[in-house]
C-alpha positions as CSV (number, residue, x, y, z in Angstrom):
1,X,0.0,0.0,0.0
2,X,3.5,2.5,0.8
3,X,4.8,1.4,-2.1
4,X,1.8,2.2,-4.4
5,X,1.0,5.7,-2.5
6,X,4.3,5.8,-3.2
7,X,4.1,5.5,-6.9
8,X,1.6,7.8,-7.2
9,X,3.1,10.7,-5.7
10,X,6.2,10.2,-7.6
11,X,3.9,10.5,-10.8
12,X,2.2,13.7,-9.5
13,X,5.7,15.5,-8.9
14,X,6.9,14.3,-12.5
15,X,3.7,15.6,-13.9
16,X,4.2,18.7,-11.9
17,X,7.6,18.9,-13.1
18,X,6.1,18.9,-16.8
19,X,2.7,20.9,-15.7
20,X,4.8,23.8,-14.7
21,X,6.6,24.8,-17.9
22,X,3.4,23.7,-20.3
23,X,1.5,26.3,-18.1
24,X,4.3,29.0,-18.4
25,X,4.2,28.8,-22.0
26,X,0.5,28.8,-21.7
27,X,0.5,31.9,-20.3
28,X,3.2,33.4,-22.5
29,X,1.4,32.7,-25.7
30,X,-1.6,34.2,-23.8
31,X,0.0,37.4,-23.2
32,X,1.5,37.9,-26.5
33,X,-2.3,37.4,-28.2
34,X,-3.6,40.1,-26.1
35,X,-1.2,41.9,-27.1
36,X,-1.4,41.4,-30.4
37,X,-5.0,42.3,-30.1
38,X,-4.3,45.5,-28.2
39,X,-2.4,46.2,-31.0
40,X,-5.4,45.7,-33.7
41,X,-7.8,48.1,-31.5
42,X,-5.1,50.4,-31.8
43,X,-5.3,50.6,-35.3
44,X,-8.9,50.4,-35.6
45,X,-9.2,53.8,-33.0
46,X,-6.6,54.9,-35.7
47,X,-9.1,54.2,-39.0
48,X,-12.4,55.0,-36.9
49,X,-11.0,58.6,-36.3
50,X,-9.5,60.3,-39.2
51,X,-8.6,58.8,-42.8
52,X,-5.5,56.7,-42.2
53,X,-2.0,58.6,-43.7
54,X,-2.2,57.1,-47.2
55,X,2.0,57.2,-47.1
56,X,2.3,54.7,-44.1
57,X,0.1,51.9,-45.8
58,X,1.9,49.0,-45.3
59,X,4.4,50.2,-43.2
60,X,4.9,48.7,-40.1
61,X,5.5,51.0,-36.5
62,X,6.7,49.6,-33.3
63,X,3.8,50.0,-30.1
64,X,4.8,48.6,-26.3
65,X,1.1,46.8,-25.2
66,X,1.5,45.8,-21.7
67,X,5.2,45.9,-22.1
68,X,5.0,43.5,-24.8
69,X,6.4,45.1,-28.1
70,X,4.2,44.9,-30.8
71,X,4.7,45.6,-34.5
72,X,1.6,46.5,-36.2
73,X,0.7,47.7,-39.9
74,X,-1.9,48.8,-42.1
75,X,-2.5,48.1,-45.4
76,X,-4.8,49.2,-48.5
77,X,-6.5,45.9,-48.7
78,X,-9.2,47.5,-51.5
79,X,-6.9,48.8,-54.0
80,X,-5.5,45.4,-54.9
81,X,-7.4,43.8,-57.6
82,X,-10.5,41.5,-56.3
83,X,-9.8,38.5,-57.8
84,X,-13.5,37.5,-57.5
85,X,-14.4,40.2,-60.0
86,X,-11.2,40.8,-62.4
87,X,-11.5,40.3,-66.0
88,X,-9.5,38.8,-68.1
89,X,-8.1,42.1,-69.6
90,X,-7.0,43.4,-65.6
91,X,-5.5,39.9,-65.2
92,X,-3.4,40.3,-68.2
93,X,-2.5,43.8,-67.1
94,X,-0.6,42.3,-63.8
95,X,1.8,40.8,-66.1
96,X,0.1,37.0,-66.0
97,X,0.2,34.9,-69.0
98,X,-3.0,34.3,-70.6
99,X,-2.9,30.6,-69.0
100,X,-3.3,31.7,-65.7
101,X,-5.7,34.5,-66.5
102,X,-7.8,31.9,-67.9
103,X,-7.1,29.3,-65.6
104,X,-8.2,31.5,-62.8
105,X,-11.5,32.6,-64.7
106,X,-12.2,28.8,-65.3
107,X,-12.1,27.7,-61.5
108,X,-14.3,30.8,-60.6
109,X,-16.8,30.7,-63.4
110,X,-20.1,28.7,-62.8
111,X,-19.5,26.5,-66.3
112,X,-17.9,23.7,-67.8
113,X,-16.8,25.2,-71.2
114,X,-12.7,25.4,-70.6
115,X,-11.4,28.8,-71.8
116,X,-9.0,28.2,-74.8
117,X,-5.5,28.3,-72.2
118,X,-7.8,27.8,-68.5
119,X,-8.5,24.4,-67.1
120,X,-12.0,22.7,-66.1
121,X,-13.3,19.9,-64.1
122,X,-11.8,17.0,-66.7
123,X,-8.1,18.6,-66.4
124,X,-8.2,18.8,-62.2
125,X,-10.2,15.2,-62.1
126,X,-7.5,13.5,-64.6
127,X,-4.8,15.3,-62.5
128,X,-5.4,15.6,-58.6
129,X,-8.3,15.3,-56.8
130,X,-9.3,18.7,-57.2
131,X,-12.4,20.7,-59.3
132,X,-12.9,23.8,-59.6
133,X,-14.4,26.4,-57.0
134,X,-17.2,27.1,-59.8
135,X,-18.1,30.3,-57.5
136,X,-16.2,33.2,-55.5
137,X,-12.9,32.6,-53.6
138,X,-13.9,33.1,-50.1
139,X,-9.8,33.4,-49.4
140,X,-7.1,33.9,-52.2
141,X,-4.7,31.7,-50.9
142,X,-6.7,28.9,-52.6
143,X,-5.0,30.4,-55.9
144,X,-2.0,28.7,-55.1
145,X,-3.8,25.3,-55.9
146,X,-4.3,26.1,-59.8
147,X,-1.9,25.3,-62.3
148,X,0.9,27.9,-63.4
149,X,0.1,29.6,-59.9
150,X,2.0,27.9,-57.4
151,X,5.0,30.6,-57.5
152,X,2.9,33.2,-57.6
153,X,3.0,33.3,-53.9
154,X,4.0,37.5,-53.4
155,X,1.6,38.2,-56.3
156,X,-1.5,36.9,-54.2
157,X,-0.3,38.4,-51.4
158,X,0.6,41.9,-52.8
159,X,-1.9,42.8,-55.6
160,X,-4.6,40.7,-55.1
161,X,-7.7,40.6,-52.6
162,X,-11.4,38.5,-52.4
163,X,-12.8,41.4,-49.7
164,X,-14.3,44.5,-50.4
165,X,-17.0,45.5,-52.5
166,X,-17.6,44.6,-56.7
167,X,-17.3,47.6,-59.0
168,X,-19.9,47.5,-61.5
169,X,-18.2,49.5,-63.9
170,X,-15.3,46.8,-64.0
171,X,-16.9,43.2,-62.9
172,X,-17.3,41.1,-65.9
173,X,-20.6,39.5,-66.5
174,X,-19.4,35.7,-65.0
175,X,-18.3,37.0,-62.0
176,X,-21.9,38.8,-61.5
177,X,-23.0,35.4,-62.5
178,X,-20.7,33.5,-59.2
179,X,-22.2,36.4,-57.4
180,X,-26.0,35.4,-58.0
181,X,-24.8,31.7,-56.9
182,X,-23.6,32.8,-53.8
183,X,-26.8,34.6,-52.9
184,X,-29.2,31.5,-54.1
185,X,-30.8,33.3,-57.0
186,X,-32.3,30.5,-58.8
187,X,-30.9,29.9,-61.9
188,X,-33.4,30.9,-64.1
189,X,-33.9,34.2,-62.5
190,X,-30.3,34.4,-62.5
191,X,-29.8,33.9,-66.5
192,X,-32.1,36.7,-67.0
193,X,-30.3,39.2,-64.7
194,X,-27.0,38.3,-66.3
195,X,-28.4,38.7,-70.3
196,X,-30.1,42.1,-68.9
197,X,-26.2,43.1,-68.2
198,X,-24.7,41.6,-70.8
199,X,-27.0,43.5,-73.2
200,X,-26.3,46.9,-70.9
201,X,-22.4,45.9,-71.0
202,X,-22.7,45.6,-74.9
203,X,-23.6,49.3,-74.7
204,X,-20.4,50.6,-73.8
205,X,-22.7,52.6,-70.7
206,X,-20.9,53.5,-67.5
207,X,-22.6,53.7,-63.8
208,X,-22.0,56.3,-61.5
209,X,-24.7,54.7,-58.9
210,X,-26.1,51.6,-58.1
211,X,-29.4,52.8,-58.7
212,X,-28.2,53.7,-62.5
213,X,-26.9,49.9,-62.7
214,X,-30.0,48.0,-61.0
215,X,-32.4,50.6,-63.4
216,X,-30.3,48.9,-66.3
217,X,-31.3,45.4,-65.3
218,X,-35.4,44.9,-65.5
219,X,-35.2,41.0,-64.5
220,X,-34.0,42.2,-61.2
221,X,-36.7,42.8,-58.4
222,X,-36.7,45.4,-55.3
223,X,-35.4,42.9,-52.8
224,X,-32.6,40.9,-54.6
225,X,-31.7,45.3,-55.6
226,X,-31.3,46.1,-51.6
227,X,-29.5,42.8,-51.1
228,X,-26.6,42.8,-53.9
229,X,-25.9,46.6,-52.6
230,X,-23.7,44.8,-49.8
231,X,-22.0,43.3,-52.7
232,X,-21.7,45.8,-54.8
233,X,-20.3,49.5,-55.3
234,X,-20.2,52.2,-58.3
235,X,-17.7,54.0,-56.3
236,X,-13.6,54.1,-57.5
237,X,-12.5,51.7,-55.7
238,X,-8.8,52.3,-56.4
239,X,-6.8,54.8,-54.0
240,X,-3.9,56.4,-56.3
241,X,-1.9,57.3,-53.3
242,X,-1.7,53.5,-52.2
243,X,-1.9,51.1,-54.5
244,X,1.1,49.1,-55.7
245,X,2.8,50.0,-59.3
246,X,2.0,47.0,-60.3
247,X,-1.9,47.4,-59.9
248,X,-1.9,51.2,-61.6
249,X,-0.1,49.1,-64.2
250,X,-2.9,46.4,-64.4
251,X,-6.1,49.0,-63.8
252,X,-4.0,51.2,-67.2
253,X,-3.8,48.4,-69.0
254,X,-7.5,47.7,-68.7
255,X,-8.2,51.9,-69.2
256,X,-6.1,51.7,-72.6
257,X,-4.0,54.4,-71.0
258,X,-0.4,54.8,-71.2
259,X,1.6,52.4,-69.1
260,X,3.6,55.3,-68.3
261,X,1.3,57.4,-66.5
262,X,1.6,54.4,-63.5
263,X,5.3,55.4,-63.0
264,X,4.6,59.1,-62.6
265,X,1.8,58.3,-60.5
266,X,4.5,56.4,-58.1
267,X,6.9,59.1,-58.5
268,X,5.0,62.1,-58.0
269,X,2.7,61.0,-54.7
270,X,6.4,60.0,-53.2
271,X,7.0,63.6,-51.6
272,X,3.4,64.4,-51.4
273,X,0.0,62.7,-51.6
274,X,-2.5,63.7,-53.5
275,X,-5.8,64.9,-52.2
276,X,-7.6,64.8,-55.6
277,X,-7.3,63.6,-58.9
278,X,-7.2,66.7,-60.7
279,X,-3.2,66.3,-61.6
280,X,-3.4,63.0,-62.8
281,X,-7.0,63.5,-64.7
282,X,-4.7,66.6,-66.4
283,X,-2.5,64.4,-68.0
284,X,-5.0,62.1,-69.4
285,X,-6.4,62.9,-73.1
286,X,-9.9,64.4,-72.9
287,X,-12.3,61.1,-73.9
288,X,-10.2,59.3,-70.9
289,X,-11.1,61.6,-68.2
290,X,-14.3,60.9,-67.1
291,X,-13.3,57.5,-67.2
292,X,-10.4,57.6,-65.1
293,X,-12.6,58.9,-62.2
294,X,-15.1,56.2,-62.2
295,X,-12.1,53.3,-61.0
296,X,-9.8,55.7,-59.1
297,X,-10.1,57.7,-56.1
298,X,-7.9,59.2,-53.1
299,X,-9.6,57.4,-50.4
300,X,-9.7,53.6,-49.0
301,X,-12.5,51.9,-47.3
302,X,-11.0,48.5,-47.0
303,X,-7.8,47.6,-44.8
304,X,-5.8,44.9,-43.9
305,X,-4.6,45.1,-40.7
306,X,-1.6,43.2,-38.8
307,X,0.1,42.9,-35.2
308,X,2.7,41.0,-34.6
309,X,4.0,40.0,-30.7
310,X,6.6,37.3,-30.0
311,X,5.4,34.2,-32.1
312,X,1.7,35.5,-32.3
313,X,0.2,37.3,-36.1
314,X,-3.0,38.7,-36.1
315,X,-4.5,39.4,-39.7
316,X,-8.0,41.6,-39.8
317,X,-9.6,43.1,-42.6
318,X,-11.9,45.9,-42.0
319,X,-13.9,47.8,-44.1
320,X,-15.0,51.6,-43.2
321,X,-18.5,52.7,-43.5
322,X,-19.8,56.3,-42.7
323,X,-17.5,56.1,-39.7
324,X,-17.9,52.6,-38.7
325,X,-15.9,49.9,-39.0
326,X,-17.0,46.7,-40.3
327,X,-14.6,43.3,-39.9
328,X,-14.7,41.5,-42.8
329,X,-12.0,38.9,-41.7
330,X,-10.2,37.4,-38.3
331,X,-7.2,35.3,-38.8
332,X,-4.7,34.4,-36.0
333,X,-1.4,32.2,-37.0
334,X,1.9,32.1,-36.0
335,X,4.0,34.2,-36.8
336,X,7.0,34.1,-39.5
């Protein structure tokens, strides 16, 4: 009976002995997510208050949370291009080939006709045991699945984005299509909506409100109209002050303006940014100016933003509406 008594306490202290450390760690990793978090309020107080200093997107600044040092960033999460509504025309403008435009198009397009370079159900089923997303990317990471993407890895990170808002002006028709999906529109309904924008595509006609765009599509009732306008925007959706040269290249290439004007873009908001886009819309000929407004603005409404503490990365996109922010996204990882 010693003996076993005996045994038994011997365990306790050895899983004492293990209990201790596991706990301390516990409590480390505990510490460093609050303040990781402390860091993200921070940065929403920043964004809830006045419009975020378009020169420090992305840049990261050093905070002490609980004596805990913190690195935390923001970033212009809506001026990269939304994958979920790109055409194939912006796609080519990032410098992709046309085989992963069109590979990408054919994973998030709802049919089985493969795009002349893209890949459909047959080519993933004969080749892993993948098929295609037929619908929206709820996360771009999943791009790194498709073929002729897999080193592509700082392009989906940089340029591109699945959160924010669908410009009407520049979503092509399939991507309304994947949009319809996701919101259960029966399918007949749904081919009706999408032949009413077609046909208002095929017009060369321009939107500078949602109520312009929904007035264009006469298969589309009152209450599918007040739900897409979560989905959907007419605003510019691209902040000339933040995004990357590599995006004014893509959103010039789809304009037809010249590639040049991204570079002096770059350079000139480098010792100033600009407030409006009267310098830039100068430059333009005259047919291009009215365009130019319609896809590019001086403001962001949709951020990325991080904290880093110790081993702990908080990720959180928000978006900003009259005042408020909205989260969009919540992901905690380690950190790299």
């Amino acid at each position: 009976m010693i003996v076993a008594l005996s045994a038994i306490a011997y365990s306790l202290l050895k899983l004492a002995d293990f209990s201790l450390p596991f706990a301390a760690r516990q409590q480390r990793q505990s510490r460093l997510t609050w303040a990781a978090k402390g860091g993200i309020q921070y940065l929403m107080e920043q964004l809830a208050g006045e419009e975020a200093d378009p020169r420090l997107s992305g840049e990261e600044r050093q905070l002490t949370v609980g004596a805990v040092p913190v690195a935390v960033a923001i970033e212009d999460e809506g001026s990269k291009v939304n994958v979920n509504s790109a055409s194939e025309k912006l796609l080519l403008g990032l410098d992709l080939t046309r085989a992963q435009a069109e590979t990408l198009l054919d994973w998030r397009d709802l049919d089985s006709d493969c795009l002349p370079e893209g890949a459909e159900r047959d080519y993933y089923l004969a080749k892993t045991d993948l098929a295609p997303r037929d619908g929206l990317l709820p996360v771009k990471e999943e791009l790194s699945l498709l073929p002729l993407w897999q080193d592509e890895k700082q392009l989906i990170a940089h340029q591109l984005t699945v959160y924010g808002p669908l410009n009407v002006n520049a979503m092509s028709y399939t991507a309304f299509d994947a949009l319809l999906a996701a919101l259960d529109v029966d399918k007949f309904t749904s081919q009706a909506i999408v032949n009413d924008f077609i046909a208002a595509k095929a017009t060369g006609q321009l939107f500078l409100d949602l109520e312009s765009f929904f007035g264009c599509l006469p298969s589309l009732g009152p209450l599918l109209a007040q739900e897409l306008e979560g989905y959907l925007t007419a605003e510019p959706v691209v902040n000339v002050n933040t995004a990357t040269a590599r995006v004014l290249r893509a959103w010039c290439h789809y304009l037809d303006l010249d590639p040049a004007l991204a570079g002096w873009i770059q350079s000139a908001r480098e010792s100033a940014p600009f407030l409006d886009l009267t310098a830039i819309v100068s430059r333009l000929p005259a047919g291009k100016r009215s365009l130019f407004s319609l896809f590019f603005t001086t403001r962001s409404r949709v951020f990325a933003l991080t904290a880093r503490a110790g081993s702990v990365r908080l990720r959180v996109v928000v978006e900003k509406r009259e005042g408020e922010l909205a989260i969009l996204s919540w992901q905690q990882g380690a950190n790299e």
